[in-house]
C-alpha positions in Angstrom: 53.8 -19.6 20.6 51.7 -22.5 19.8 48.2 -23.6 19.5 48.1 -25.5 23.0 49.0 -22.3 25.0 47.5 -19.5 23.5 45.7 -17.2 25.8 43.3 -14.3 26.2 44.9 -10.8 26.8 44.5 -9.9 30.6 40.6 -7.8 30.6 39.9 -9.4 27.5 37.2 -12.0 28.6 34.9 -10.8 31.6 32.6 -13.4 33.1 28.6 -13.1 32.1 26.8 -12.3 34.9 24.6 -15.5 35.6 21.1 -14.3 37.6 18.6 -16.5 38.9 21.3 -19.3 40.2 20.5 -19.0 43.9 21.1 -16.6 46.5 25.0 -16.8 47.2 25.5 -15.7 43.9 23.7 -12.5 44.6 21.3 -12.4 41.5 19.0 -15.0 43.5 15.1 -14.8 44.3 13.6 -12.4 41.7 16.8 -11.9 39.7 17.4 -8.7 38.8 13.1 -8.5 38.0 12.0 -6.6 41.4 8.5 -7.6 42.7 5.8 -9.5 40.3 4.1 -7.6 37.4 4.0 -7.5 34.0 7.7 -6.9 33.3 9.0 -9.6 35.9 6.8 -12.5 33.9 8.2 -14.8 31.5 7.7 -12.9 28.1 6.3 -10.5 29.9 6.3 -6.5 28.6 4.5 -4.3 26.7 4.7 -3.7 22.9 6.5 -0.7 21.1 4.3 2.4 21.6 2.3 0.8 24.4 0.9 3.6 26.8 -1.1 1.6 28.9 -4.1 1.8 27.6 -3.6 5.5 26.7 -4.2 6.0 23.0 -0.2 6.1 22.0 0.9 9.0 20.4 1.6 7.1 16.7 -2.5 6.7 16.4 -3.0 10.3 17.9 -1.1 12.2 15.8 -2.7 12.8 12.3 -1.9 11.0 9.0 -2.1 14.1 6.7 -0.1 14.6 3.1 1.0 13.3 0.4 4.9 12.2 -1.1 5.2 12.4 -4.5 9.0 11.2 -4.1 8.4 7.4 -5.4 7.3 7.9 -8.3 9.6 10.9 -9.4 10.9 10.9 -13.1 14.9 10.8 -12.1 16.6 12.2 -15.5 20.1 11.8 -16.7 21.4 15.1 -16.9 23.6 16.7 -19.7 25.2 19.7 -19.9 26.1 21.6 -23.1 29.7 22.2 -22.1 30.2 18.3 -21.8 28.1 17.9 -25.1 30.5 20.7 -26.9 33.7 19.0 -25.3 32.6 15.5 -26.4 31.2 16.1 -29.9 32.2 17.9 -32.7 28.9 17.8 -34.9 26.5 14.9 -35.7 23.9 13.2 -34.4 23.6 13.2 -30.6 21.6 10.3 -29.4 21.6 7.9 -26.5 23.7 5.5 -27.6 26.7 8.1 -28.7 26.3 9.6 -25.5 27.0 6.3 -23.8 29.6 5.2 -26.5 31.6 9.0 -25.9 31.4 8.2 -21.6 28.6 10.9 -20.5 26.2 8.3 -19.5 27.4 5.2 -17.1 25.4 3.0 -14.8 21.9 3.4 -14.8 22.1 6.8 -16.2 22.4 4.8 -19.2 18.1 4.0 -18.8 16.8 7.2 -17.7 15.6 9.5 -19.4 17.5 12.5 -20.8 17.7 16.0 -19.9 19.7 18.4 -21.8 21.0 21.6 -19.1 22.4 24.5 -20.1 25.4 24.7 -18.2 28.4 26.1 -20.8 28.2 26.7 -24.6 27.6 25.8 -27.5 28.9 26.8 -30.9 28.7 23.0 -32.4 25.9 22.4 -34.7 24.7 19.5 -33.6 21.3 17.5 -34.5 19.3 16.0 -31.2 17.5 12.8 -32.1 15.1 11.2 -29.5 16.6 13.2 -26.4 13.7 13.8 -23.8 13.8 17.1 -22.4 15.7 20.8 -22.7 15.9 23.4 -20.6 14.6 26.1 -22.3 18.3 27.7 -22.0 19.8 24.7 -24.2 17.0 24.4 -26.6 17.6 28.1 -27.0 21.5 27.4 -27.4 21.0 25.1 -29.6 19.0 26.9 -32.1 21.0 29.3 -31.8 24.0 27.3 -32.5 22.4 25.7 -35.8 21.7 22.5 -34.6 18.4 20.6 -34.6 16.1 18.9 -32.2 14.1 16.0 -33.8 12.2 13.6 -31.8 11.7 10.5 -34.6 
């Protein structure tokens, strides 16, 4: 097989149907457009949501509510159990969470939040971590570590 005769699987290439190219080809006259009006004018049609003249239902239909969503504080989330796996005492601040792998990507920006999924029985010291739950704040009190916010 060579360049010069390749070819087209058999079905693989129908023709395009050509309209408006006289009458033997059966798509003569009006071409497929039926009688005059709007739709069988050059850039003729109505607009998106046109009801001809009706009031369309998008301006009908009340605008009511409000969406908080854009401008939602997103928070990294930690979990003690990842915290007690990760560190065994010290200081736990942002940059030793990203140095021990518990923040990537753009985790490593938001805000932190400190869950209280697992235990703790490290003492560790919190410094300039957002938020607890009150579960993990409780934990780690009770733990004997410290939450400073210098």
């Amino acid at each position: 097989m060579t360049l010069n005769n390749l070819k087209s699987p058999k079905g693989a290439h129908k023709n395009i149907k050509r309209i408006g190219r006289g009458q033997g080809s059966g798509q003569g006259t009006q071409a497929g457009k039926g009688h005059k009006g709007q739709k069988a004018r050059a850039g003729g049609g109505v607009r998106t949501g046109f009801e001809g003249g009706n009031m369309p239902l998008y301006m009908r239909l009340p605008k009511k509510g409000f969406s908080n969503a854009p401008f939602k504080t997103e928070y990294a989330e930690v979990s003690l159990a990842q915290l007690e796996a990760k560190f065994d005492g010290g200081e736990v601040t942002r940059e030793a969470l990203i140095e021990k792998g518990l923040l990537s990507g753009i985790n490593k920006r938001r805000p932190i939040k400190v869950l209280a999924n697992g235990e703790l029985k490290t003492a560790l010291t919190f410094v300039n971590i957002d938020k607890f739950s009150k579960a993990a704040a409780e934990a780690v009190e009770k733990a004997g570590g410290k939450i400073s916010n210098d």
